[in-house]
N, CA, C and O atoms as a CHARMM CRD file, in Angstrom:
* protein
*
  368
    1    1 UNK  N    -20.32400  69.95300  65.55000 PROA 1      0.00000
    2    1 UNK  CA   -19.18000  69.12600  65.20400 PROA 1      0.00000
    3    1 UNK  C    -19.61800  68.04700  64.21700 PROA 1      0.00000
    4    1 UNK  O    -20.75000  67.57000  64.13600 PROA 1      0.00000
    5    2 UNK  N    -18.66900  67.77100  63.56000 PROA 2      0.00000
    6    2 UNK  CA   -19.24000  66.35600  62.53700 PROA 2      0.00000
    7    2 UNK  C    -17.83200  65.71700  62.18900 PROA 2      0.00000
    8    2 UNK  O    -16.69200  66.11600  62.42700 PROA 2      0.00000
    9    3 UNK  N    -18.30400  64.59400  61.54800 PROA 3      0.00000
   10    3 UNK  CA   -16.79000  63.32500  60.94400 PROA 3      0.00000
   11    3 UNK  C    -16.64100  63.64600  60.01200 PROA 3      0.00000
   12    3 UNK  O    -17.50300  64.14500  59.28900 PROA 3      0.00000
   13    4 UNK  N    -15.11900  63.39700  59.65100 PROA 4      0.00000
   14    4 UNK  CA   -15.02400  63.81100  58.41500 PROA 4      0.00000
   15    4 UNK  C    -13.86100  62.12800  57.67900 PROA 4      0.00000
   16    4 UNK  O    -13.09500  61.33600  58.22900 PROA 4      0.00000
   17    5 UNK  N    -14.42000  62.33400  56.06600 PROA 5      0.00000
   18    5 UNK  CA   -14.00500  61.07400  55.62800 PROA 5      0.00000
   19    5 UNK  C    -12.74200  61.37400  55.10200 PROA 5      0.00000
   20    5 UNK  O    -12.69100  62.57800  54.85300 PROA 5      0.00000
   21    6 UNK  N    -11.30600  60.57100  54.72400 PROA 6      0.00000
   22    6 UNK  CA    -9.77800  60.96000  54.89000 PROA 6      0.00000
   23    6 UNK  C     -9.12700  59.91100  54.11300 PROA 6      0.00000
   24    6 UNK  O     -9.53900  58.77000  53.90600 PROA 6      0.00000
   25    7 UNK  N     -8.30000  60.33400  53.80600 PROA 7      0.00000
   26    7 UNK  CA    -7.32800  59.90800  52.63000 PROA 7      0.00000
   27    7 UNK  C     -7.86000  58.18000  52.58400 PROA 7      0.00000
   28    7 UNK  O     -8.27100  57.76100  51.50200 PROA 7      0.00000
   29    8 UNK  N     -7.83800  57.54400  53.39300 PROA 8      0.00000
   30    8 UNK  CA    -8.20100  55.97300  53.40700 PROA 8      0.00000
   31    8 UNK  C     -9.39200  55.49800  52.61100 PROA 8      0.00000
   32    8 UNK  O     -9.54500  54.29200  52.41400 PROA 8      0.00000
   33    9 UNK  N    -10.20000  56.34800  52.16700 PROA 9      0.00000
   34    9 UNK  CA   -11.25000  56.22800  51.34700 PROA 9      0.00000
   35    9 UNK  C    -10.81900  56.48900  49.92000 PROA 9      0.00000
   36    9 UNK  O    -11.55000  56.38500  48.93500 PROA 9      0.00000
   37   10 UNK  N     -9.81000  56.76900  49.92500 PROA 10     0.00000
   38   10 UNK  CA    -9.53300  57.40100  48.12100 PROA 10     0.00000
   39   10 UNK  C     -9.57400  56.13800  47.46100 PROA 10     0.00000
   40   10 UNK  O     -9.00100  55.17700  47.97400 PROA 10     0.00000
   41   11 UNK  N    -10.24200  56.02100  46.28500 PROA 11     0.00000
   42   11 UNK  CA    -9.94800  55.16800  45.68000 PROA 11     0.00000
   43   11 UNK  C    -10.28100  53.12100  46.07400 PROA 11     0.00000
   44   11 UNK  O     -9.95000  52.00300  45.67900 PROA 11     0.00000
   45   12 UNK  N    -11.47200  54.08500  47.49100 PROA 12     0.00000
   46   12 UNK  CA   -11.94500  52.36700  47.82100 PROA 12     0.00000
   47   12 UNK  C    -13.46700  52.80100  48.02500 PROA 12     0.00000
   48   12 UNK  O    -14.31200  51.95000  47.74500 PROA 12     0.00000
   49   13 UNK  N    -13.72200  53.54200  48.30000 PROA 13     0.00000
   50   13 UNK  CA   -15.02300  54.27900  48.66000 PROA 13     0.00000
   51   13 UNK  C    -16.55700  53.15100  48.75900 PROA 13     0.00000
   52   13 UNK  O    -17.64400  53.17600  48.18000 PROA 13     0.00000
   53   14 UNK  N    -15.83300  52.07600  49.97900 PROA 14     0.00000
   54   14 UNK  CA   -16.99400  51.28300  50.98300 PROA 14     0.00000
   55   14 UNK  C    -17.90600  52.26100  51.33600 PROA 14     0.00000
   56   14 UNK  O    -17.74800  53.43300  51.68000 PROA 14     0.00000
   57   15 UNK  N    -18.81500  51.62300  51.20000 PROA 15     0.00000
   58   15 UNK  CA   -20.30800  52.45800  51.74600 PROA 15     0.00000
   59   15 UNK  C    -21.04700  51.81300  52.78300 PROA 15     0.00000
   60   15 UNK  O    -22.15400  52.19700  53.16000 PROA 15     0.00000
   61   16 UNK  N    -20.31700  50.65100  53.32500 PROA 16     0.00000
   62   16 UNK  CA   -20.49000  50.10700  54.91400 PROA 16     0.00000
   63   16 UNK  C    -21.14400  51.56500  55.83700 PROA 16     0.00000
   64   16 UNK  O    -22.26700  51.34200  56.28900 PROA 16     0.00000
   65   17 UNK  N    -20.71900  52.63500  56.07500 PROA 17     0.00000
   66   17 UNK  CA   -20.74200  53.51800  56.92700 PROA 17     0.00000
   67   17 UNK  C    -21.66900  54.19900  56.35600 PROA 17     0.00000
   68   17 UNK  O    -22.00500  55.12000  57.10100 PROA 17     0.00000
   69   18 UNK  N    -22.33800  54.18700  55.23200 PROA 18     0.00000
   70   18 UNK  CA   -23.53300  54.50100  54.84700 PROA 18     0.00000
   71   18 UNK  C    -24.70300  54.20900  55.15800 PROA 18     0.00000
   72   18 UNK  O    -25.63100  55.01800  55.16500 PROA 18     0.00000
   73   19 UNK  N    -24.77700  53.11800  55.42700 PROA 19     0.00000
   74   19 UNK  CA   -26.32300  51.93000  55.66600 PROA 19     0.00000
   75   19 UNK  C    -26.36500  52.40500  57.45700 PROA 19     0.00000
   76   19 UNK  O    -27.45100  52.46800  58.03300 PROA 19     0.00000
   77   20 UNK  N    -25.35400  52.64000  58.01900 PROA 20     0.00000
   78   20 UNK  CA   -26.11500  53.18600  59.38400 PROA 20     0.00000
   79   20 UNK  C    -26.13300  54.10100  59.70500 PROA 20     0.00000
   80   20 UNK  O    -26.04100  54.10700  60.93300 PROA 20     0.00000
   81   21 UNK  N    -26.22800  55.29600  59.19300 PROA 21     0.00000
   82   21 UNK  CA   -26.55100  56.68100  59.44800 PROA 21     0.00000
   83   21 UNK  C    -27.93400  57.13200  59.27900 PROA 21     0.00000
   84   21 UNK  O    -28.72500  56.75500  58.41500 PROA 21     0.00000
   85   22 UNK  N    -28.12600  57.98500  60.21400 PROA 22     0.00000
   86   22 UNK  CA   -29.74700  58.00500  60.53300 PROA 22     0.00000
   87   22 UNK  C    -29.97100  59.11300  60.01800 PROA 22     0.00000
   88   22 UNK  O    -31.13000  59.16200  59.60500 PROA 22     0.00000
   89   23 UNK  N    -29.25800  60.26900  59.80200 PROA 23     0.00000
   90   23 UNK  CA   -29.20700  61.22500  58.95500 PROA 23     0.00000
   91   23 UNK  C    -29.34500  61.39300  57.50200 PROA 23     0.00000
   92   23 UNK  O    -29.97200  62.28900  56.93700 PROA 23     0.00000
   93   24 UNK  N    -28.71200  60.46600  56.97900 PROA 24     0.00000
   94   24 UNK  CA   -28.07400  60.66900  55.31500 PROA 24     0.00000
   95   24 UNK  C    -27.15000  61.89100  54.81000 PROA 24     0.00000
   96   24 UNK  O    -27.49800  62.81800  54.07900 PROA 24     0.00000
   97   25 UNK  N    -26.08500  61.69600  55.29400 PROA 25     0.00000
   98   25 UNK  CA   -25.14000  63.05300  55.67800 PROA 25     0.00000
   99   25 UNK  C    -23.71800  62.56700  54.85700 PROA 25     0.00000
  100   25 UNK  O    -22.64700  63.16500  54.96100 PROA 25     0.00000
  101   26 UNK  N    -23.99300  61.09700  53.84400 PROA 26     0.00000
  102   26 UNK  CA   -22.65100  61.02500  53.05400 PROA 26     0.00000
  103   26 UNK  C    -23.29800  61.47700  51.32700 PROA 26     0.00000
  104   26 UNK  O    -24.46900  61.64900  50.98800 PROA 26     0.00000
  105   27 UNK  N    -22.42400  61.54200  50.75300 PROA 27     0.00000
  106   27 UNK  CA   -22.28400  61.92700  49.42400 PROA 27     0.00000
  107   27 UNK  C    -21.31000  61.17100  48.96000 PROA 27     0.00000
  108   27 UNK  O    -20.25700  61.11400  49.59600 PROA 27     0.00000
  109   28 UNK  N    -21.50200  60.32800  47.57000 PROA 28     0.00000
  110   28 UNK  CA   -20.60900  60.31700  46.60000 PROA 28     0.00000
  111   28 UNK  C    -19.71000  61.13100  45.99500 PROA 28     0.00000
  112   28 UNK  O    -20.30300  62.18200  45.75000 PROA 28     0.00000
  113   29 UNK  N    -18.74100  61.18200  45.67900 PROA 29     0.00000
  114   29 UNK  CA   -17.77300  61.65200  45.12900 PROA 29     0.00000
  115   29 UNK  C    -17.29800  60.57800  44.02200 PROA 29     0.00000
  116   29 UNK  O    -17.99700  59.56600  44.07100 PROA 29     0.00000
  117   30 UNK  N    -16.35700  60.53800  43.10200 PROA 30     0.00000
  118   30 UNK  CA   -15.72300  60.08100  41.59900 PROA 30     0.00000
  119   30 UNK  C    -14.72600  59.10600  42.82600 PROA 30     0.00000
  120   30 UNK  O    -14.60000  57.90800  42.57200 PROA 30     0.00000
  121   31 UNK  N    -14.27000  59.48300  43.70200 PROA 31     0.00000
  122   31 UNK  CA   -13.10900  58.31900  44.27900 PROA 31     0.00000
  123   31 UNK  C    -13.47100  58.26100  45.46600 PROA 31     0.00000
  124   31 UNK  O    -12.86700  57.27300  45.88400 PROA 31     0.00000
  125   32 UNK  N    -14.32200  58.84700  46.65300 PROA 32     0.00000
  126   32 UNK  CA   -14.49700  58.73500  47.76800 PROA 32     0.00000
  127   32 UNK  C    -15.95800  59.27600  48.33000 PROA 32     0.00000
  128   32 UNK  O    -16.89400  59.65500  47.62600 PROA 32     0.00000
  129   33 UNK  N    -15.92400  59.22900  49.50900 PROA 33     0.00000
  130   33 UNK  CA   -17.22700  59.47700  49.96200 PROA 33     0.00000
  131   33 UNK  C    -16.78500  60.87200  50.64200 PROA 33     0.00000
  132   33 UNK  O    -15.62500  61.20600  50.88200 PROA 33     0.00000
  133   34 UNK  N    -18.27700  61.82000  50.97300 PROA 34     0.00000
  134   34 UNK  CA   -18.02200  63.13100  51.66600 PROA 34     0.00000
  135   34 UNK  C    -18.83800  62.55600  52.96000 PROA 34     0.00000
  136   34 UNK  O    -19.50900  61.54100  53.14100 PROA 34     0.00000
  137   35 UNK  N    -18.47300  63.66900  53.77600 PROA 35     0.00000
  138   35 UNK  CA   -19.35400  63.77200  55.06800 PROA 35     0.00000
  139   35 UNK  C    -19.69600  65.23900  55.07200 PROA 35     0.00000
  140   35 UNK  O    -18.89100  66.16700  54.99000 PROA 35     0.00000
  141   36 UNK  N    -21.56500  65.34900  55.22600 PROA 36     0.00000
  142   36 UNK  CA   -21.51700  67.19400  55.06800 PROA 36     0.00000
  143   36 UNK  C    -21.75600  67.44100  56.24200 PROA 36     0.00000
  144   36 UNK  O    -22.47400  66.78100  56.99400 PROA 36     0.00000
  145   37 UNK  N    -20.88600  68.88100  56.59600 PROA 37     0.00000
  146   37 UNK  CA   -20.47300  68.92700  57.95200 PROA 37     0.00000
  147   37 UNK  C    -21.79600  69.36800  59.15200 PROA 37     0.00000
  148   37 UNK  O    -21.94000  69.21600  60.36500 PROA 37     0.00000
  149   38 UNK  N    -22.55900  69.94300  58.10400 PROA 38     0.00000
  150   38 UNK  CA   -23.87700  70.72500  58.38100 PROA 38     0.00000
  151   38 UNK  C    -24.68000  69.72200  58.75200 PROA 38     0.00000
  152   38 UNK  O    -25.50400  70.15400  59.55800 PROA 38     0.00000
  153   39 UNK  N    -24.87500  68.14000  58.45100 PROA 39     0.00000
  154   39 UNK  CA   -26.08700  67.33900  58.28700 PROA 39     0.00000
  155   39 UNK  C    -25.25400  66.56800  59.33700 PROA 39     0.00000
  156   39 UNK  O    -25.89900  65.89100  60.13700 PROA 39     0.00000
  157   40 UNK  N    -24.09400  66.57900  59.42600 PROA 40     0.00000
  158   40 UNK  CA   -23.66900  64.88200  60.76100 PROA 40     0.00000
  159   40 UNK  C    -24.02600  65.86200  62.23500 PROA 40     0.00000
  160   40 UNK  O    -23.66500  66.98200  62.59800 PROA 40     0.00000
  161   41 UNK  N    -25.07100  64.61400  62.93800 PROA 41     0.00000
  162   41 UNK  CA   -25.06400  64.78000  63.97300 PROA 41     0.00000
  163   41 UNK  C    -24.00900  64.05500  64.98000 PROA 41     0.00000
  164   41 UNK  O    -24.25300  64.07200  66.18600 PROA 41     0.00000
  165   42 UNK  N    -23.13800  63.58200  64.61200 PROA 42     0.00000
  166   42 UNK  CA   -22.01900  63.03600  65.34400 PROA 42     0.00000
  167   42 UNK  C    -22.28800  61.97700  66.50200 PROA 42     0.00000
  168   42 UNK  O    -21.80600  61.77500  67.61700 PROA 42     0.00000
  169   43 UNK  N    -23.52900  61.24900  65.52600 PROA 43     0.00000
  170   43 UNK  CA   -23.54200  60.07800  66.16300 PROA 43     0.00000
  171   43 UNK  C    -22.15800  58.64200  66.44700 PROA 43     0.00000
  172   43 UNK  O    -21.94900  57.87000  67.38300 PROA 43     0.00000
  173   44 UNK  N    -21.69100  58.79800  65.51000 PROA 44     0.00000
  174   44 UNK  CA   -20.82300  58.16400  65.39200 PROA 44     0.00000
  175   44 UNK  C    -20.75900  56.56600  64.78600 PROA 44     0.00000
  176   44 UNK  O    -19.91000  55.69100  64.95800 PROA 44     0.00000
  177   45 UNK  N    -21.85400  56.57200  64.11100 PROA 45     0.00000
  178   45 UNK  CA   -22.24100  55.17800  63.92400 PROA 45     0.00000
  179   45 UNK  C    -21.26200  54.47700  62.83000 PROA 45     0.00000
  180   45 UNK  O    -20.85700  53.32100  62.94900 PROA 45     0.00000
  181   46 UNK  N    -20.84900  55.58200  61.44200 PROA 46     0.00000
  182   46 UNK  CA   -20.01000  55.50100  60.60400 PROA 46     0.00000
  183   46 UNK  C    -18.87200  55.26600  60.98900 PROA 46     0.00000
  184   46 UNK  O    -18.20400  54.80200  60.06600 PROA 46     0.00000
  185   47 UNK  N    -18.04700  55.41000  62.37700 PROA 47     0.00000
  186   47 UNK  CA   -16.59500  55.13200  62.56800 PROA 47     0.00000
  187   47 UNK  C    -16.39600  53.52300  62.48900 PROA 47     0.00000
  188   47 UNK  O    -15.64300  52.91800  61.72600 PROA 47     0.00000
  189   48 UNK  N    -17.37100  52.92100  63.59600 PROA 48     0.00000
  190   48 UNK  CA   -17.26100  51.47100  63.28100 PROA 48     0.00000
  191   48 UNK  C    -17.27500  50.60100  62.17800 PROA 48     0.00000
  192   48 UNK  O    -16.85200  49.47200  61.92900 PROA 48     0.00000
  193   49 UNK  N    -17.94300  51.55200  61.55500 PROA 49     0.00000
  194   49 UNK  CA   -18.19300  50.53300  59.99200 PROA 49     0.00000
  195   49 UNK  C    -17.42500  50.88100  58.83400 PROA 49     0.00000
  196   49 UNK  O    -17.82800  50.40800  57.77100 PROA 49     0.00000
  197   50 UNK  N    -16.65500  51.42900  58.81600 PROA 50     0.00000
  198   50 UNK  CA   -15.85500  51.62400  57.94100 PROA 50     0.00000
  199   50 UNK  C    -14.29500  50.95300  58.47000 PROA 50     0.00000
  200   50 UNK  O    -13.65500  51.05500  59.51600 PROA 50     0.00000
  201   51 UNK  N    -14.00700  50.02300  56.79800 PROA 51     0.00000
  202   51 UNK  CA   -13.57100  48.23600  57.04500 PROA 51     0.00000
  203   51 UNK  C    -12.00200  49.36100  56.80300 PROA 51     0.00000
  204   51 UNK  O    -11.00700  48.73100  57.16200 PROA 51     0.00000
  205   52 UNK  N    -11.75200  50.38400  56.44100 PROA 52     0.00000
  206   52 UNK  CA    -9.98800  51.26500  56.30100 PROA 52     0.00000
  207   52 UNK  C    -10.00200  51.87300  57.21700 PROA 52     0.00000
  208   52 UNK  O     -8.81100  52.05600  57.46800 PROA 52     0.00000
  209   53 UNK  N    -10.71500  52.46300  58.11800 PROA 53     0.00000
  210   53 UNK  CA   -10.40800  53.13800  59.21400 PROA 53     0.00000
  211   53 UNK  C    -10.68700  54.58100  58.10100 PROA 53     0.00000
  212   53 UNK  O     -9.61000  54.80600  57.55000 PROA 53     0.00000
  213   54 UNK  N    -11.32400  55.17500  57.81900 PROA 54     0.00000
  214   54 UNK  CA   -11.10900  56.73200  57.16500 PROA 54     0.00000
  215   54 UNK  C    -12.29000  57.84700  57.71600 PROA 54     0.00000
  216   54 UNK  O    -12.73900  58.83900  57.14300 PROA 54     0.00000
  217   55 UNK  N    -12.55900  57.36400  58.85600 PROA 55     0.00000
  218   55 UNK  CA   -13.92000  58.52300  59.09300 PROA 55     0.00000
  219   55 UNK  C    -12.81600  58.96100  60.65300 PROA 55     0.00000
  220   55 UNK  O    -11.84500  58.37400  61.13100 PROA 55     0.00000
  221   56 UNK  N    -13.26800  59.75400  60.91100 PROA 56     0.00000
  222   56 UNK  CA   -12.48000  60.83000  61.87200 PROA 56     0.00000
  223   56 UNK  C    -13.36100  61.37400  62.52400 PROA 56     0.00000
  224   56 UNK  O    -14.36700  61.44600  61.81900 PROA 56     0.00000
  225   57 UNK  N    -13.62200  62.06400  64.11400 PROA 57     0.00000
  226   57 UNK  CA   -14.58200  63.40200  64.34200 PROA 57     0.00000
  227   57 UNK  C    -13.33500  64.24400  63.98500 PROA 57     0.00000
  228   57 UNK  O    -12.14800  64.02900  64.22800 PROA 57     0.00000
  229   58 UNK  N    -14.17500  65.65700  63.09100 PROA 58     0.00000
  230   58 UNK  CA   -13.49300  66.98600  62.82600 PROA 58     0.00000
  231   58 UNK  C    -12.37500  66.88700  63.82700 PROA 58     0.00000
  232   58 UNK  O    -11.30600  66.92400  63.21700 PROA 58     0.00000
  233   59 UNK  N    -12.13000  66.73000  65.65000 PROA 59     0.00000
  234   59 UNK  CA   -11.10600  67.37600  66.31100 PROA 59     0.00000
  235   59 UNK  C     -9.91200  66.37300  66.30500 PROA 59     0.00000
  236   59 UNK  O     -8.96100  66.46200  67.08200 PROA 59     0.00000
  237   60 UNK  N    -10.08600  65.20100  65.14200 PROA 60     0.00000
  238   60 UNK  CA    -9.17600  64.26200  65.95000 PROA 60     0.00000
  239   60 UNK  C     -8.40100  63.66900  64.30600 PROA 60     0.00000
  240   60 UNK  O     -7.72900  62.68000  64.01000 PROA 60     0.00000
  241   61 UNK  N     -8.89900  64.80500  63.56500 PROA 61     0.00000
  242   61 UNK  CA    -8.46000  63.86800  61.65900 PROA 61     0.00000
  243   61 UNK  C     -6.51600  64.20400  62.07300 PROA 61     0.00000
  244   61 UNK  O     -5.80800  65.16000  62.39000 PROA 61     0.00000
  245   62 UNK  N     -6.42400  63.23600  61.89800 PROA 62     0.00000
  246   62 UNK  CA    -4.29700  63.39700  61.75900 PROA 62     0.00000
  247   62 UNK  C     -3.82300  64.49500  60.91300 PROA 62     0.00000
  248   62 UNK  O     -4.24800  64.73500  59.78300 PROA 62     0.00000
  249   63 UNK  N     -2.90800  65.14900  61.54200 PROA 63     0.00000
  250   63 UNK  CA    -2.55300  66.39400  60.55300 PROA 63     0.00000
  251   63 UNK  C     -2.23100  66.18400  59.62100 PROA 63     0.00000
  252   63 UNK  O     -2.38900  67.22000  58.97500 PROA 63     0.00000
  253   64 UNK  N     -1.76200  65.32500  58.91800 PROA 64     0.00000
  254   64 UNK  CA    -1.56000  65.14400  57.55600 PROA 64     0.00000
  255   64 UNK  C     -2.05100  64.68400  56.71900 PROA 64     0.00000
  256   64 UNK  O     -1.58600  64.24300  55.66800 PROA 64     0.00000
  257   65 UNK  N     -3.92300  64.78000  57.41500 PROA 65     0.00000
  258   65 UNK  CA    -5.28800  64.53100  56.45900 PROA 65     0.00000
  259   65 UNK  C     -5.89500  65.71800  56.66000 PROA 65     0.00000
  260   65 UNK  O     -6.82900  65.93000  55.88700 PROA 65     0.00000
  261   66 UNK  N     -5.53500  67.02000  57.88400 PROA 66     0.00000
  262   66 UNK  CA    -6.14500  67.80900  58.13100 PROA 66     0.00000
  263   66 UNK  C     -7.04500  68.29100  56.98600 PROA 66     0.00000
  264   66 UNK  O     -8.25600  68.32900  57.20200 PROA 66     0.00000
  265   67 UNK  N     -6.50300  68.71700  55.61800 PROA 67     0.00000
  266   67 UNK  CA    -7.10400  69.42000  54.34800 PROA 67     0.00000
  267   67 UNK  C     -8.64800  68.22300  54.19200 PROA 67     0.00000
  268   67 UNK  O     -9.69300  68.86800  54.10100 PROA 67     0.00000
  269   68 UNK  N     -8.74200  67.48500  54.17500 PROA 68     0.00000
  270   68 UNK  CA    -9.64500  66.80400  54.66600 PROA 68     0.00000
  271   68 UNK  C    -10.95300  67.03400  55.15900 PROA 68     0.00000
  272   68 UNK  O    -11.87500  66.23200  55.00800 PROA 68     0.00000
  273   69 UNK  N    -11.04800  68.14400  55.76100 PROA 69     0.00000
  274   69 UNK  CA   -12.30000  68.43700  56.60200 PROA 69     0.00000
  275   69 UNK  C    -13.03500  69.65200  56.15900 PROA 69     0.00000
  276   69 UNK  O    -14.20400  69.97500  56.37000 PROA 69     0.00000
  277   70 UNK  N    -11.69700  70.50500  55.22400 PROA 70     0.00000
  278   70 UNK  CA   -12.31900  71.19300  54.03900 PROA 70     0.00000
  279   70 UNK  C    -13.18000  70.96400  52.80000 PROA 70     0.00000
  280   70 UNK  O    -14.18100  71.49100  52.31400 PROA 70     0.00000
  281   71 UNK  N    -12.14600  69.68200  52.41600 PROA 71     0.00000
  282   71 UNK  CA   -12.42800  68.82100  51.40300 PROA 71     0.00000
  283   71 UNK  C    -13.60700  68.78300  51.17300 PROA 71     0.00000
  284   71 UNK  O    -14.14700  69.48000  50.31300 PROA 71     0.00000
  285   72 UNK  N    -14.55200  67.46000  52.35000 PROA 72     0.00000
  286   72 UNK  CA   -15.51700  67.07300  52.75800 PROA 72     0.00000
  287   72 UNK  C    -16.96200  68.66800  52.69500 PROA 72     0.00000
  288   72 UNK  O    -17.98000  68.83400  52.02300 PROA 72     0.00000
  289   73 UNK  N    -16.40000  69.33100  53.55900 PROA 73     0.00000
  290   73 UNK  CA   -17.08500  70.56000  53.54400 PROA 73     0.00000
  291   73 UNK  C    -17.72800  70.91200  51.49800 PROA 73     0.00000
  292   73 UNK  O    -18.68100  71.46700  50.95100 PROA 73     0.00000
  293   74 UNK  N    -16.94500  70.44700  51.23400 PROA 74     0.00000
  294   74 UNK  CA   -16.77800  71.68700  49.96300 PROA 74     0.00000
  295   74 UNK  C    -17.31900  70.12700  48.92000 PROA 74     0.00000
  296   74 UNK  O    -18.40100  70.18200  48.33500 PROA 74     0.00000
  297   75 UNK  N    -16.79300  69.36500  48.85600 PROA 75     0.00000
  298   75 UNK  CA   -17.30800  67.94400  47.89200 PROA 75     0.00000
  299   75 UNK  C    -18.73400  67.93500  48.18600 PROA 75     0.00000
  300   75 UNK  O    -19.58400  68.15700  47.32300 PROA 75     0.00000
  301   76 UNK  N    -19.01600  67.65700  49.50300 PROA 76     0.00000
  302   76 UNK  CA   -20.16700  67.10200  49.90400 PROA 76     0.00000
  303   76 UNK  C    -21.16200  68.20500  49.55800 PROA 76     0.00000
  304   76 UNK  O    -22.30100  67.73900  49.51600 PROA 76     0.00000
  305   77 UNK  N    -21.12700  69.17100  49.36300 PROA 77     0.00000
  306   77 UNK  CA   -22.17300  70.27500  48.82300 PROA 77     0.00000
  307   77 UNK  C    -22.33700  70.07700  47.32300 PROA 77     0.00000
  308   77 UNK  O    -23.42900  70.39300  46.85100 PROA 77     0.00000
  309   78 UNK  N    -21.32200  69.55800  46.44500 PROA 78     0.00000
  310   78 UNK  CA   -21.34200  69.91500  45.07400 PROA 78     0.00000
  311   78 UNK  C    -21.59900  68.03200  44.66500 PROA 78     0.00000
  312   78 UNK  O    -21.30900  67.74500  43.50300 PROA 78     0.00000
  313   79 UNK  N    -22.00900  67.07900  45.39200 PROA 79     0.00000
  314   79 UNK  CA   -22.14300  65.59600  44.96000 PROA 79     0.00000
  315   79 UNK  C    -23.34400  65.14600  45.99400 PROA 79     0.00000
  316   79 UNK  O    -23.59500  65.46500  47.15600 PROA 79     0.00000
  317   80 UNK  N    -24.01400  64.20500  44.98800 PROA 80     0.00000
  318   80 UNK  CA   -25.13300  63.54800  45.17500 PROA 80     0.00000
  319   80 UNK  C    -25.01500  62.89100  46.57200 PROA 80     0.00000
  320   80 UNK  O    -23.90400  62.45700  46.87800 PROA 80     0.00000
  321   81 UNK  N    -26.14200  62.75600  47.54800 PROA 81     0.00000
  322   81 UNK  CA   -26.19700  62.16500  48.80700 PROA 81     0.00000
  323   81 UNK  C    -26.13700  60.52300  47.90900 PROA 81     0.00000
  324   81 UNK  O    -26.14300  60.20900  46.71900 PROA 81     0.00000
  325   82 UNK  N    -26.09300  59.95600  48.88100 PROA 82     0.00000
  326   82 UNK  CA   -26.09500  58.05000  48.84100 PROA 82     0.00000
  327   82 UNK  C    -26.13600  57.80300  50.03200 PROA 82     0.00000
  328   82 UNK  O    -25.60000  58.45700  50.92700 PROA 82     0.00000
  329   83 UNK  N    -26.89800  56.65400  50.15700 PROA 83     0.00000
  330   83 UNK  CA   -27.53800  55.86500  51.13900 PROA 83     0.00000
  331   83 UNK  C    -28.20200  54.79000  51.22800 PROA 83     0.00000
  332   83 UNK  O    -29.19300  54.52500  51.90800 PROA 83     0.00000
  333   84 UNK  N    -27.47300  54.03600  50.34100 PROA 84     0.00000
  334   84 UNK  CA   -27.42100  52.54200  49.73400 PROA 84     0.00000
  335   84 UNK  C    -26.37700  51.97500  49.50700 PROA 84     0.00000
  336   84 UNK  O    -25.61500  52.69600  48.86400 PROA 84     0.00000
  337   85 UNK  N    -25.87000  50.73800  49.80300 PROA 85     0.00000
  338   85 UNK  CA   -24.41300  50.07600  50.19100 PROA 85     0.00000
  339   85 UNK  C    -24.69300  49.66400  48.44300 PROA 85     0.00000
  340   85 UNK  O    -25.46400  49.06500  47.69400 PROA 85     0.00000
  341   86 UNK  N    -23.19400  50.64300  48.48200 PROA 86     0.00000
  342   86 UNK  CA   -22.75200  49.93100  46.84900 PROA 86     0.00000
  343   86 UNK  C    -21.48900  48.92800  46.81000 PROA 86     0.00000
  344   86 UNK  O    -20.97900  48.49100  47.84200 PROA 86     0.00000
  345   87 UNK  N    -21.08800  48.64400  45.65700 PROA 87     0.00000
  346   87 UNK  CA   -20.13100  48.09000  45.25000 PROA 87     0.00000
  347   87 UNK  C    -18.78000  48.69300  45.60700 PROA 87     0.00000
  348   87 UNK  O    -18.64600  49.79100  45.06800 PROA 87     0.00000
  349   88 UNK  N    -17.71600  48.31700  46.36000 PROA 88     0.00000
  350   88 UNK  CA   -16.78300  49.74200  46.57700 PROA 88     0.00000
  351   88 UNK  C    -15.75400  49.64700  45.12500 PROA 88     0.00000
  352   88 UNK  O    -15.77500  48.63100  44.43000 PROA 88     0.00000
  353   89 UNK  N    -15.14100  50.47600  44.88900 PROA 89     0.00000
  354   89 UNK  CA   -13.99800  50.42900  44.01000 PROA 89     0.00000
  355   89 UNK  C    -13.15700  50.04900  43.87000 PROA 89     0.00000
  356   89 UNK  O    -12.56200  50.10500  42.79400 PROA 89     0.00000
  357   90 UNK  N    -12.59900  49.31300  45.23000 PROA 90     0.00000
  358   90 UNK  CA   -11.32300  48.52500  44.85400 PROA 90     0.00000
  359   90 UNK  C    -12.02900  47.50600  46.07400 PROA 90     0.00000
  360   90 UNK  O    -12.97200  47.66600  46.84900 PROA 90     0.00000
  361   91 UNK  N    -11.09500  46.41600  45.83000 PROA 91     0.00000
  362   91 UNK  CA   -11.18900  45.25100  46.63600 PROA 91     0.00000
  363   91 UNK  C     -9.98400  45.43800  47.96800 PROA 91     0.00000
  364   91 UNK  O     -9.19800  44.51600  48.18700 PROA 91     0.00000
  365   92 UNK  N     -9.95500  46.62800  48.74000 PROA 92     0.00000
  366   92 UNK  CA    -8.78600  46.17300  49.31300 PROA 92     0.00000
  367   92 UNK  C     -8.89500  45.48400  50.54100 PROA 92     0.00000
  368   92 UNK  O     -7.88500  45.05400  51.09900 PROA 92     0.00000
């Protein structure tokens, strides 16, 4: 099982939930962050720290982020890992 990151990240992409993962299981993306589904051990450390609420476990993403967990699957293979708190993209 693993988390997956959801519409609340578009376009703000905090990396709070980056700096405590013991894995290194996020990726950059152009507007958001991935979670690869293969590398989260479902610690859960990323739910707390993320300041929009956008990390999910796989059984619990809202159906109308469901596409989401594909997303993640499929981004996070084709974009660079990160694991250093950046600057996010928007101030929200």
């Amino acid at each position: 099982m693993a988390h997956v990151v959801t519409q609340p990240c578009v376009g703000c992409r905090y990396t709070d939930c980056v700096v405590v993962c013991p894995v290194e299981c996020f990726y950059e993306g152009e507007k958001m962050l991935y979670i690869h589904p293969e590398e989260c051990i479902d610690c859960e450390a990323c739910v707390a720290e993320c300041p929009v609420e956008a990390i999910f476990h796989e059984d619990n993403v809202p159906d109308e982020w469901k596409e989401y967990t594909e997303m993640n699957a499929e981004m996070a293979s084709k974009s660079k890992v990160i694991t250093e708190k950046k600057k996010p993209l928007a101030d929200s």
